[in-house]
C-alpha positions as a printed Julia matrix, in Angstrom:
326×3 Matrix{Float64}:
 -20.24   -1.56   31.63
 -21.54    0.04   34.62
 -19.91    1.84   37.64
 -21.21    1.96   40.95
 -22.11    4.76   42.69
 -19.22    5.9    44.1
 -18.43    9.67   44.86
 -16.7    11.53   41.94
 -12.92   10.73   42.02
 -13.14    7.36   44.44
 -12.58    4.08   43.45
 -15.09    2.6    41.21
 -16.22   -0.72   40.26
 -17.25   -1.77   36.68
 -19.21   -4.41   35.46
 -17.6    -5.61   32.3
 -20.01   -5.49   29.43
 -20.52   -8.34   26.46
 -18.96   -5.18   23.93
 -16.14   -5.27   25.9
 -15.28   -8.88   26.77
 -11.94  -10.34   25.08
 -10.28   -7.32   25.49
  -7.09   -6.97   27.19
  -7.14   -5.09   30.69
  -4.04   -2.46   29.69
  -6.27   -1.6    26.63
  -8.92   -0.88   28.72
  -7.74    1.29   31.13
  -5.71    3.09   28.73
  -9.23    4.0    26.98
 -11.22    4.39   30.37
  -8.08    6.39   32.09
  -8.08    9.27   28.98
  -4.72   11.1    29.08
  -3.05    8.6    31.41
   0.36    7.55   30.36
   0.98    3.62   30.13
   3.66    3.31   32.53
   0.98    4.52   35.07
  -1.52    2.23   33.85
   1.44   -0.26   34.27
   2.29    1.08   38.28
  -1.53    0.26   39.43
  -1.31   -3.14   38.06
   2.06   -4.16   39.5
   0.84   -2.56   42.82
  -2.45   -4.14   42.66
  -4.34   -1.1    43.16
  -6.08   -2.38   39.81
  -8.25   -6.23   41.18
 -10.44   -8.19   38.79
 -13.22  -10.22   40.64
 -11.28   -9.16   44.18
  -7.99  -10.75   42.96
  -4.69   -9.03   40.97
  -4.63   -9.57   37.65
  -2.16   -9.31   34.96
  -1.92   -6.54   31.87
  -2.77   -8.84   29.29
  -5.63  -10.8    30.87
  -8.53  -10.82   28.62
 -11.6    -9.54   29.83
 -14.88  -11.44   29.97
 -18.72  -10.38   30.35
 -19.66  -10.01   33.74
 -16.18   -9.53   35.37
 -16.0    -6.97   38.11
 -13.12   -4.41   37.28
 -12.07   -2.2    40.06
 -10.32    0.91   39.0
  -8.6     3.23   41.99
  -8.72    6.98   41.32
  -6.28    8.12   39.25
  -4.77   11.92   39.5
  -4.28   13.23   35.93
  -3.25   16.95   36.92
  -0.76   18.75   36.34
   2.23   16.94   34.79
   0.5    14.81   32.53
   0.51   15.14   29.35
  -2.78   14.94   26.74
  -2.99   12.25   24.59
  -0.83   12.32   21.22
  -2.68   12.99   18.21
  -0.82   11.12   14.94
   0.89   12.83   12.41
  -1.76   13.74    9.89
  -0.15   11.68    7.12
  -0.15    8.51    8.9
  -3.7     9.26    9.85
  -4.29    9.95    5.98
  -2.38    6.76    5.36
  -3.91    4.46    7.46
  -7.59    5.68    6.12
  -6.26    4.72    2.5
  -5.19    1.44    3.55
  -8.43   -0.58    4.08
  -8.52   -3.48    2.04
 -12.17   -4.94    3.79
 -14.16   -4.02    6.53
 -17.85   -5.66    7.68
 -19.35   -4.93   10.99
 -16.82   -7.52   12.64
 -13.39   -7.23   11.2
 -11.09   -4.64    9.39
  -8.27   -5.71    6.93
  -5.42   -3.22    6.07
  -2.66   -3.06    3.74
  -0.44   -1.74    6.59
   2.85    0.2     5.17
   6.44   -0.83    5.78
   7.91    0.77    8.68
   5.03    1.18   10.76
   4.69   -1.4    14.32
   1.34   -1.93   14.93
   0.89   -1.2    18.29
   3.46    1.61   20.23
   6.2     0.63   22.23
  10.06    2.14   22.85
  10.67    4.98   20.95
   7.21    4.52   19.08
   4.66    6.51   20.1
   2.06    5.48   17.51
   1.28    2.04   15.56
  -1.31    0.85   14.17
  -3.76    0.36   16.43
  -3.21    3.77   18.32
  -3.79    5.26   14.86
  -7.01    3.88   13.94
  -8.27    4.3    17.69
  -7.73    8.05   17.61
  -9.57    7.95   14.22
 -12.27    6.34   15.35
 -13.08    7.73   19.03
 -16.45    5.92   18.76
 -15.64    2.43   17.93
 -16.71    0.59   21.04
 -13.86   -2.53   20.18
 -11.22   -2.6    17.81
  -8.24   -4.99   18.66
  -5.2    -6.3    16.78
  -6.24   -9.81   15.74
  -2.83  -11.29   14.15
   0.89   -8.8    14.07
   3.43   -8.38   11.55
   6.77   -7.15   12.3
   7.32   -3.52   11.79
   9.39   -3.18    8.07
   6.77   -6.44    6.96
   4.08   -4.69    4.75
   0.51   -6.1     3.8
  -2.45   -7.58    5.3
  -3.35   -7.1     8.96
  -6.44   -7.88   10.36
  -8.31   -6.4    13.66
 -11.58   -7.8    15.41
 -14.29   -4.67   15.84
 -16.26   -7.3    18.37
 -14.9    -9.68   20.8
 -16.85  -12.35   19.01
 -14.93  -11.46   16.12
 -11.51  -11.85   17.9
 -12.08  -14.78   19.83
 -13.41  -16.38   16.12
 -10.01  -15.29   14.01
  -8.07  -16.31   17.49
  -9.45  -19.46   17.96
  -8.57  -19.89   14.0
  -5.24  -19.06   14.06
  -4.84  -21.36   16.97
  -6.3   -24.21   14.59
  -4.09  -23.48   11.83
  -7.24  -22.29    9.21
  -6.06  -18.84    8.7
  -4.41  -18.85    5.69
  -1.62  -16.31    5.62
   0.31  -15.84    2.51
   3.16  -13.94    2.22
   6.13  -12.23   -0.96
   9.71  -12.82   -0.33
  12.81  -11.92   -2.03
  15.81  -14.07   -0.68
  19.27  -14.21   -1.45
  20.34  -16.69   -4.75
  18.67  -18.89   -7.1
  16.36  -20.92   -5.86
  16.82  -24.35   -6.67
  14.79  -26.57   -4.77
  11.08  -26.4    -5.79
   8.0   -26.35   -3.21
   9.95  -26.64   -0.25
   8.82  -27.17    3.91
  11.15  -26.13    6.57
  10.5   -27.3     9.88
  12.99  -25.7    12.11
  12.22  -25.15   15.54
  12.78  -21.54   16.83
  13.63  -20.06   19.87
  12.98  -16.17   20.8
  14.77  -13.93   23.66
  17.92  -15.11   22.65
  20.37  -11.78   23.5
  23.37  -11.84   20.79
  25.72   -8.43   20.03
  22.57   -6.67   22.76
  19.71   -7.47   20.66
  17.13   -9.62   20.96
  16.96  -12.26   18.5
  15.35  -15.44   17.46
  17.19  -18.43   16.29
  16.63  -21.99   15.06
  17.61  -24.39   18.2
  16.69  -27.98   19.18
  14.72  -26.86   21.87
  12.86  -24.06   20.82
   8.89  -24.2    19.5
   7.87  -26.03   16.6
   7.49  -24.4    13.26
   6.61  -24.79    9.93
   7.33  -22.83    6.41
   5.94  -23.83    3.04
   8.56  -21.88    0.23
   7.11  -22.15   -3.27
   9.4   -20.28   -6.0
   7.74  -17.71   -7.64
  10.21  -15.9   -10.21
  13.8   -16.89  -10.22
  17.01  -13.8   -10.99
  20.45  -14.35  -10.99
  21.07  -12.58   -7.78
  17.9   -13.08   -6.05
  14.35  -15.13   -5.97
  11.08  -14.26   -5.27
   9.13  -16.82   -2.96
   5.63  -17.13   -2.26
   5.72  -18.19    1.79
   3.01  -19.62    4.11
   2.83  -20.11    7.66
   1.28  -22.91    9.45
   2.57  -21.38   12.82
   2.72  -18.0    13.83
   6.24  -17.96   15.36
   8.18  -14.16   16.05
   9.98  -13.86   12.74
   9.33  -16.92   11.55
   9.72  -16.08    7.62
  13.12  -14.68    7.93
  14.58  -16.86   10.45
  13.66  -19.79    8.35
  14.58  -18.46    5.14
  18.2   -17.3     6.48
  18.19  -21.05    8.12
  18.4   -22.57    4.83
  21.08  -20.6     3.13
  18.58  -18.0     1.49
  18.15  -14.44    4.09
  15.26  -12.51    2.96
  16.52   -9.2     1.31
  17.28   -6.16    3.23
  16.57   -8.17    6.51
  18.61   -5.84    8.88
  18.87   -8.6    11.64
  19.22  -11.59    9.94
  20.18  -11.14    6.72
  23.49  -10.78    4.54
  24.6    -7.35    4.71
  27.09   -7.7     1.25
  23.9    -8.81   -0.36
  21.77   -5.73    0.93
  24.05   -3.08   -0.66
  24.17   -4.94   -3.78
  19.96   -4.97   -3.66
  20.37   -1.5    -2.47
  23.08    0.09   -4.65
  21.82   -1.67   -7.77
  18.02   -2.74   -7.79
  17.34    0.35   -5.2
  15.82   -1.54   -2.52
  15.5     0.14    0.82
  13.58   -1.91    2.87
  13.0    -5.48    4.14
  10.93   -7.17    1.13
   8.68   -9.63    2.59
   4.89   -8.6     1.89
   2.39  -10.14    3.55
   0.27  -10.34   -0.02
  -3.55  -12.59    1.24
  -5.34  -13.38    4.01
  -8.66  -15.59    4.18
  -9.85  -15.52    7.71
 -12.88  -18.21    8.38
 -15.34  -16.54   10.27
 -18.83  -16.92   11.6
 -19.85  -19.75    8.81
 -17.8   -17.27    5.76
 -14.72  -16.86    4.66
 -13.26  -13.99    4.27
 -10.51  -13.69    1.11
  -8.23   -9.73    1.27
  -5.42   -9.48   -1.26
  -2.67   -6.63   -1.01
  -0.61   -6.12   -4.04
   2.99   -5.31   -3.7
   3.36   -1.33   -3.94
   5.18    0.36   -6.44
   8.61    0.47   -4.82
   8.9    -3.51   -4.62
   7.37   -3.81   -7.87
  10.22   -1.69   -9.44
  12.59   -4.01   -7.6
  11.0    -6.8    -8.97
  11.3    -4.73  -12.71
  15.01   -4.08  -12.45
  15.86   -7.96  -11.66
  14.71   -8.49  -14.37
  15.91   -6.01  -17.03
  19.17   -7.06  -14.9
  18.65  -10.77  -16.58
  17.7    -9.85  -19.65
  20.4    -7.46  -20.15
  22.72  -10.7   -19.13
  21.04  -12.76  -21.36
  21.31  -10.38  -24.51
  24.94  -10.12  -24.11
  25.89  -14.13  -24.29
């Protein structure tokens, strides 16, 4: 990346290096504008202020080597605040979480409750986490997401080779994503695919939702029962497409909502998971991930942590207390 000589505080114009290329242009700035809030990073985009090779450009366009970026001066005076620093015990966290990590990707066991990137009302998630932590890294990108209260592995690209690889993957369908789920009921029909297709955006009660319609993307689920209670089941689930909420749209399609689902699943059910088996967040655990990349494969495994695991424990001291008294 290299500016041209333009005087101190003009517009400058910078050559897009190969470390940088397949990164996406509102990353960017935010790292190249230090202390610049997004919604201004957002302004000189929508005004065009902000051209890639002489033309506008959107946010999320992914940068390649070579591309000519320029970037009007920006005013960070008085008014604007310095960047956040996370809380120490996410930081702490987050450094305790690595499952894997090789010069091209990093695999975390990312907690419940966490987004991974910042958004309303967030001002950290993952990736602004592990950024602050590691001022030096030259790329580190999201290469996959998992909804906020889903817990498990998630991966990030440290090169853009990396990214593009793992992208160009997932596109392919050879990621293999494996994920825990506790749904509602006995589960009584064996290995089991559901193909609904889903549709996202949909605005019901002010919320945006997704929900299974004839016209919405294709998607498939592959359920495989893993231990069965009386009031619940555990699943093992795998993705062959990455849809928004795939899991727990599907599972809720078929009669079985994923336990302590706040959007889409059975709220009687939840206080009885809650108020009996002490569960207090959405169970769905994203538990392996085998990423093919550059000619290896690359197997992570998270186990469930110790609050699921007691769930899991009091289902079934639930069953065999049942079973003694017959």
């Amino acid at each position: 990346m290299s500016p041209d000589p333009a005087r101190p505080g003009g517009v400058r114009h910078l050559e897009i290096s190969p470390a940088h290329a397949g990164q996406r242009l509102d990353n960017f700035l935010l790292r190249e504008l230090k202390g610049a809030p997004k919604s201004l990073i957002y302004r000189i985009l929508r005004k065009g202020e902000v051209r890639l090779n002489g033309g506008r450009v959107q946010p999320d366009r992914r940068l390649q080597a070579g591309d000519v970026l320029r970037v009007p001066p920006v005013r960070l005076g008085q008014g604007v605040a310095q960047p956040l620093q996370p809380p120490a015990g996410l930081a702490d966290g987050l450094r305790q979480a690595v499952l894997y990590e090789d010069r091209d990707v990093l695999v975390l066991d990312k907690p419940a409750g966490l987004a991974v990137h910042k958004g309303s009302g967030v001002d950290f998630g993952v990736i602004e986490v592990l950024r602050a932590l590691r001022p030096k890294e030259p790329f580190l990108e999201l290469a996959h997401r998992l909804d906020r209260e889903t817990s498990g592995c998630l991966a990030l690209a440290r090169t853009p080779q990396a990214l593009r690889a793992i992208q160009d993957a997932l596109r392919a369908g050879r990621v293999e994503k494996r994920y825990l789920a506790l749904v509602r009921g006995r589960w009584n029909h064996g290995p089991r695919e559901v193909s609904l297709p889903l549709r996202r955006n949909v605005l019901r009660g002010g919320e945006r939702m997704v929900e299974v319609a004839d016209d919405g993307k294709p998607a498939l689920t592959r359920f495989r029962p893993v231990s069965l209670f009386k009031p619940a089941s555990l699943l093992e689930a795998r993705i062959a497409t990455g849809r928004t909420h795939q899991i727990r749209v599907h599972a809720a399609g078929i009669g079985h909502p994923l336990a302590g689902d706040a959007k889409y699943g059975d709220p009687a059910f939840d206080r009885l998971m809650v108020e009996r088996y002490g569960l207090r967040r959405s169970f769905l655990h994203a538990h392996s991930l085998v990423l093919p990349l550059g000619g290896r494969e690359i197997a992570v495994s998270a186990p469930l942590d110790l609050e699921l695991k007691a769930v899991l424990d009091r289902l079934g001291e639930g069953d065999s207390r049942e079973s003694a008294t017959r």
